[in-house]
C-alpha positions as CSV (number, residue, x, y, z in Angstrom):
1,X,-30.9,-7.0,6.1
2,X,-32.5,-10.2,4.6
3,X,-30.5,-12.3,1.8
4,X,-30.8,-15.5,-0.1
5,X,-29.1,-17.2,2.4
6,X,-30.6,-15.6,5.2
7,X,-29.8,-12.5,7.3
8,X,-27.0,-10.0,6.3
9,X,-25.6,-8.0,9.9
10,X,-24.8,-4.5,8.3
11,X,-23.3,-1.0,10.5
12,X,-24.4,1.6,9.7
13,X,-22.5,5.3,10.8
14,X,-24.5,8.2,9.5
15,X,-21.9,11.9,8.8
16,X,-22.9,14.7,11.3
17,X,-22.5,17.2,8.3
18,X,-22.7,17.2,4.7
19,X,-19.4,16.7,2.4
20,X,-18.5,20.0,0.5
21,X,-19.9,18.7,-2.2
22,X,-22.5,16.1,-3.0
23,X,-21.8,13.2,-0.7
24,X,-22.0,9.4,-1.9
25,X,-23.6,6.3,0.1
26,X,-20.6,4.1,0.9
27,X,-21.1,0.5,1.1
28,X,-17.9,-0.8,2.6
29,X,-16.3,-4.6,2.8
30,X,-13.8,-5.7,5.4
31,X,-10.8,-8.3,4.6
32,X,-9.9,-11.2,6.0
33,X,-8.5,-13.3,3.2
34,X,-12.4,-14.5,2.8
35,X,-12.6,-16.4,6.2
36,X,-11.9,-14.1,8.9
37,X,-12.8,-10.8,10.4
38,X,-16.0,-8.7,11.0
39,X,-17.7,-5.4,11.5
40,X,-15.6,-4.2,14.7
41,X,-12.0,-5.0,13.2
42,X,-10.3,-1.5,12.5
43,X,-10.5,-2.4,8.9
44,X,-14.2,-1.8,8.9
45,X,-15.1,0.3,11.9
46,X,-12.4,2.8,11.6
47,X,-12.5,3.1,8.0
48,X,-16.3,3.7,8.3
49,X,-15.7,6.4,11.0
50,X,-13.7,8.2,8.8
51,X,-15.0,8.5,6.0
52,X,-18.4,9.3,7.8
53,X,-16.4,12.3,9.7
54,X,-16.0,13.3,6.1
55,X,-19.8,13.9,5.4
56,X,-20.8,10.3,3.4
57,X,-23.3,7.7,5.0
58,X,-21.4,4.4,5.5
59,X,-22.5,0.9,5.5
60,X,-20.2,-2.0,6.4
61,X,-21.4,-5.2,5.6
62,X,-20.6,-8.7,7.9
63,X,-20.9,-10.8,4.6
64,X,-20.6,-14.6,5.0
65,X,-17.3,-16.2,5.4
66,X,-15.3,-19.0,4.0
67,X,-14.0,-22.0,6.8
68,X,-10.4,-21.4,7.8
69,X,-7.6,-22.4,5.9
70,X,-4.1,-23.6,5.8
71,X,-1.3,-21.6,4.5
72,X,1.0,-24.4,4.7
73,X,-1.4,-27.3,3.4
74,X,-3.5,-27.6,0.2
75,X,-6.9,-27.6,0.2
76,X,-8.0,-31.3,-0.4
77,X,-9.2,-32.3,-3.9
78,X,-12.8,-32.2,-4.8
79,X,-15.7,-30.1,-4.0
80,X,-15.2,-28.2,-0.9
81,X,-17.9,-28.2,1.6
82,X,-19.6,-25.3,3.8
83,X,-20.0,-21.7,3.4
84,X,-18.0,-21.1,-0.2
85,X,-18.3,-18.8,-3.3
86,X,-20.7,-17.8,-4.5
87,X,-22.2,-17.0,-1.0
88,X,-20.3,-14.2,-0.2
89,X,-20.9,-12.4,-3.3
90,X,-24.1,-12.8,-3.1
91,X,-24.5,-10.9,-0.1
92,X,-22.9,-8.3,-1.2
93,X,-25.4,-8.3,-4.4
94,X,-27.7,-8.6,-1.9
95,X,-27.2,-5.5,-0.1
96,X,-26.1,-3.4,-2.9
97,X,-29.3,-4.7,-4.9
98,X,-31.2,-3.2,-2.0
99,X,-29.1,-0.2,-1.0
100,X,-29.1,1.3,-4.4
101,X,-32.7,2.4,-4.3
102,X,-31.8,4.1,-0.9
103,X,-29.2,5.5,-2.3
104,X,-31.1,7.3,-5.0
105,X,-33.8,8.3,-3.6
106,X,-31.5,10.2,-1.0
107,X,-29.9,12.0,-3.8
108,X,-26.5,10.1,-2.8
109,X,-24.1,8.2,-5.3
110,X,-23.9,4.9,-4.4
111,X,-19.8,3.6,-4.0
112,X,-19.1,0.0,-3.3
113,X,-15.5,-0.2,-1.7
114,X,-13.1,-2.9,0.3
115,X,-10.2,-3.8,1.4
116,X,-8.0,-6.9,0.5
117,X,-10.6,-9.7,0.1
118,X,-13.2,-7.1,0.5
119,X,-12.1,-5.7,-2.4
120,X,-12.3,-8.8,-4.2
121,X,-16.0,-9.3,-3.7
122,X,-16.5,-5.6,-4.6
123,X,-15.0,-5.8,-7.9
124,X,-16.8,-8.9,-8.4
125,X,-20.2,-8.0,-7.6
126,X,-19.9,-5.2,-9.9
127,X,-18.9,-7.1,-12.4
128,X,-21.9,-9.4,-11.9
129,X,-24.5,-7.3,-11.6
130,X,-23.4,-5.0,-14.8
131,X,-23.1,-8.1,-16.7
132,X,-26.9,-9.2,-15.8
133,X,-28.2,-5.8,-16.3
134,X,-29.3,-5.5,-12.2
135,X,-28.4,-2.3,-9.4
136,X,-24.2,-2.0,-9.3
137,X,-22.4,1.0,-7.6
138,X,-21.6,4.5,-9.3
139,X,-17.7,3.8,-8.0
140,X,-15.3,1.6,-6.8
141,X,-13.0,2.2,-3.7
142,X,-10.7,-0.5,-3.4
143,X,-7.9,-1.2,-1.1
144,X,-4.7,-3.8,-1.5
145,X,-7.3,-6.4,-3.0
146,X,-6.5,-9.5,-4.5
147,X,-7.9,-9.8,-8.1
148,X,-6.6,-13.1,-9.6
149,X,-6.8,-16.9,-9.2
150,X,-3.1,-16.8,-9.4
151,X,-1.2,-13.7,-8.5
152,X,0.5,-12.2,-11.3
153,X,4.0,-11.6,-11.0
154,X,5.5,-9.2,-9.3
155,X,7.1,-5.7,-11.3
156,X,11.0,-5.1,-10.5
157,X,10.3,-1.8,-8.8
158,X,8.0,-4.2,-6.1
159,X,10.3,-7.5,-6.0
160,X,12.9,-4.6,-5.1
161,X,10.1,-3.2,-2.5
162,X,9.8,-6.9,-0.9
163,X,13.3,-8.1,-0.7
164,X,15.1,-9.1,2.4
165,X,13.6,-8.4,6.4
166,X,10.5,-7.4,3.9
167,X,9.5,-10.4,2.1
168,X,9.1,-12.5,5.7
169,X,5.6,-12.1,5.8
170,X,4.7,-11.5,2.1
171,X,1.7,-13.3,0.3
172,X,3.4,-16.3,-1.9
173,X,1.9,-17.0,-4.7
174,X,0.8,-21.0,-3.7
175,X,-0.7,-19.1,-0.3
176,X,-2.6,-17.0,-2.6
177,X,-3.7,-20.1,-4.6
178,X,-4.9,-21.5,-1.1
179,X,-6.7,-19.1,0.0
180,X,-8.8,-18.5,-3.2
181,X,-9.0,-22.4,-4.1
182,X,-10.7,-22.2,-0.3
183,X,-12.7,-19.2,-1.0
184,X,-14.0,-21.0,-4.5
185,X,-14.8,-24.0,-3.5
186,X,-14.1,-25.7,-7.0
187,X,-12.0,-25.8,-9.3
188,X,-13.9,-24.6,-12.4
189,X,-14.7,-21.7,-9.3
190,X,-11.5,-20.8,-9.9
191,X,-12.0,-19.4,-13.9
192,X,-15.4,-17.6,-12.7
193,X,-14.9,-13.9,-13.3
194,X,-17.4,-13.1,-10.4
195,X,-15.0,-15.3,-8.4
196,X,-11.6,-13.6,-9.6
197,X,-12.3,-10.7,-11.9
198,X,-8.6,-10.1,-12.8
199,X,-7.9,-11.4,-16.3
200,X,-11.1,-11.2,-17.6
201,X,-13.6,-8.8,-19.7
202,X,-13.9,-5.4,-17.4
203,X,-15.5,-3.2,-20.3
204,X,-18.4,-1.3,-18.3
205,X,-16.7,-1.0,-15.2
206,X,-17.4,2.2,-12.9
207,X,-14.7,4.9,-12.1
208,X,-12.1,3.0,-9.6
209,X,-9.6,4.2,-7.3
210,X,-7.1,1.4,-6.5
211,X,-4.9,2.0,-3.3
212,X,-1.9,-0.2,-2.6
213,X,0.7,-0.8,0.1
214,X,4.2,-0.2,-1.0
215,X,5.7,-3.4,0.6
216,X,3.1,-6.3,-0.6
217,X,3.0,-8.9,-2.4
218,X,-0.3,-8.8,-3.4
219,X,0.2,-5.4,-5.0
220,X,1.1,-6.9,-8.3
221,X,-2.6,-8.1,-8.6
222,X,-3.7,-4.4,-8.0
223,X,-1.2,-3.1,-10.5
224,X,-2.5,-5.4,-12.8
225,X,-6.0,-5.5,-12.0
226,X,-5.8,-1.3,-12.8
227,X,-3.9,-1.9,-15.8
228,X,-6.5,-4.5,-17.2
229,X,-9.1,-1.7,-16.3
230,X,-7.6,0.8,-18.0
231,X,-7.1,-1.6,-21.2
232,X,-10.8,-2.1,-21.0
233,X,-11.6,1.7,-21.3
234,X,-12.3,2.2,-17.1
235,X,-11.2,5.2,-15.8
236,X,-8.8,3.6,-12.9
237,X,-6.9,6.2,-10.9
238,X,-3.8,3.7,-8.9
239,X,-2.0,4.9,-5.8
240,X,0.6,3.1,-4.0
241,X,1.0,4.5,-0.5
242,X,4.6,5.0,0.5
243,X,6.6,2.9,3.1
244,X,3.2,0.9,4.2
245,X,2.4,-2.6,4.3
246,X,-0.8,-4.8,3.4
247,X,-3.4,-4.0,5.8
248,X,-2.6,-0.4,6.3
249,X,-6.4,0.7,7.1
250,X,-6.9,-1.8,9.8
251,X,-4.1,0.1,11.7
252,X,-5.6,3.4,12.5
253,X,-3.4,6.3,14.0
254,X,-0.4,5.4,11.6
255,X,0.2,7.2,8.8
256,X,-0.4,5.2,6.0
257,X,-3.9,4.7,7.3
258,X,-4.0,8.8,7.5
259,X,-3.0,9.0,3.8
260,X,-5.2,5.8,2.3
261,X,-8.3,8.1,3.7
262,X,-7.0,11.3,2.8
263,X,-6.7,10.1,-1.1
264,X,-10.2,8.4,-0.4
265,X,-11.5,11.2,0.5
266,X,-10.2,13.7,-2.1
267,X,-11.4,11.2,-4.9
268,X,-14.5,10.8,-3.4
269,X,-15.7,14.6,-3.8
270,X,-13.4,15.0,-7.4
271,X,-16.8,13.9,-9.5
């Protein structure tokens, strides 16, 4: 698909039979904390298999990526160069922009969803394009995203969740603050609700599902993120998925992949 910056590589995996009920377009977003992964990574290929076994057309999209980054080292002051935000929302716009159209003239509803960054840029995008008025999806499917600029802190029930053998390969909050001062770019980036939609305005926002692992750090920014939308008058179902750990849909075959989709599934067909 062509974009701003040039070509978008999109998958598409079309349902051998109708859902039971209406069936929705899906328009799906891989994670990769902004700089890694792509359209063959369990996260987006068996998500979109399963979900198209369930009746709904899928499209996953190979959005543009942010250079690699340290989890150790800052980011060095100043302007960062290369591939930065706002480029990968606005391929998402991009595709969703075009997409939408589709969708309706195929009598589907048109559902933006992601996991972890992916659901980052989802949120984002939607926000965007309600906020100028332009094409944004009917729902919102998203999956262990991170929301803020800096990750809220973390409820007792999840510090509780995370302690010990479990908090070895948690998200800290100054990794989270590297990987989205690498994903902005700037500094003022940083602020953009676009960028980071958690703290800001989310009146207008469609219905959202929110689906979280029960041993993650970055949890607390979906708890938050569905509280803020909830505040804001958006009908926000969350679900923390028991026993699993971030990245449960890029592991297919294990049971918290199993139940993420089921409860996508069932929410998908409940309006």
């Amino acid at each position: 698909m062509a974009g701003r910056h040039g070509r978008i590589p999109l998958r598409r995996y079309r349902p051998r039979a109708a859902a039971p009920r209406s069936s929705s377009l899906i328009v799906w977003l891989h994670g990769g904390a902004f700089s890694h992964g792509d359209l063959d990574m369990p996260e987006a290929h068996g998500v979109a298999l399963a979900l198209a076994e369930a009746g709904h057309p899928v499209v996953t999209v190979d959005y543009r990526r942010v250079p690699s980054w340290s989890w150790w080292a800052r980011p060095r002051p100043g302007v960062l160069g290369g591939v930065r935000y706002p480029v990968p929302v606005d391929d998402v716009s991009d595709v969703i922009g075009q997409l939408a159209g589709e969708a309706a003239a195929s009598g589907h509803s048109l559902v933006l969803g992601g996991a972890s960054a992916g659901a980052c840029l989802a949120a984002g995008a939607t926000l965007r394009a309600l906020r100028e008025g332009r094409a944004a999806s009917r729902r919102l499917l998203l999956a262990y995203g991170t929301f803020h600029a800096v990750l809220p802190p973390a409820s007792p029930e999840l510090r509780a969740r995370i302690r010990g053998r479990h908090g070895l390969a948690q998200f800290r909050p100054a990794t989270v603050e590297r990987m989205n001062r690498n994903y902005a770019g700037r500094i003022e980036a940083m602020a953009d609700p676009f960028a980071f939609p958690g703290g800001h305005d989310l009146a207008g926002m469609p219905q959202t599902l929110l689906l979280d692992a029960d041993r993650d750090s970055l949890r607390a920014s979906g708890e938050h993120f569905a509280r803020e939308l909830r505040a804001d008058g958006v009908d926000a179902t969350h679900h923390v998925v028991a026993g699993s750990t971030h990245g449960f849909l890029n592991r297919p075959g294990e049971p918290a992949f199993d139940e993420g989709i089921a409860r996508a599934k069932r929410w998908l067909v409940s309006a």
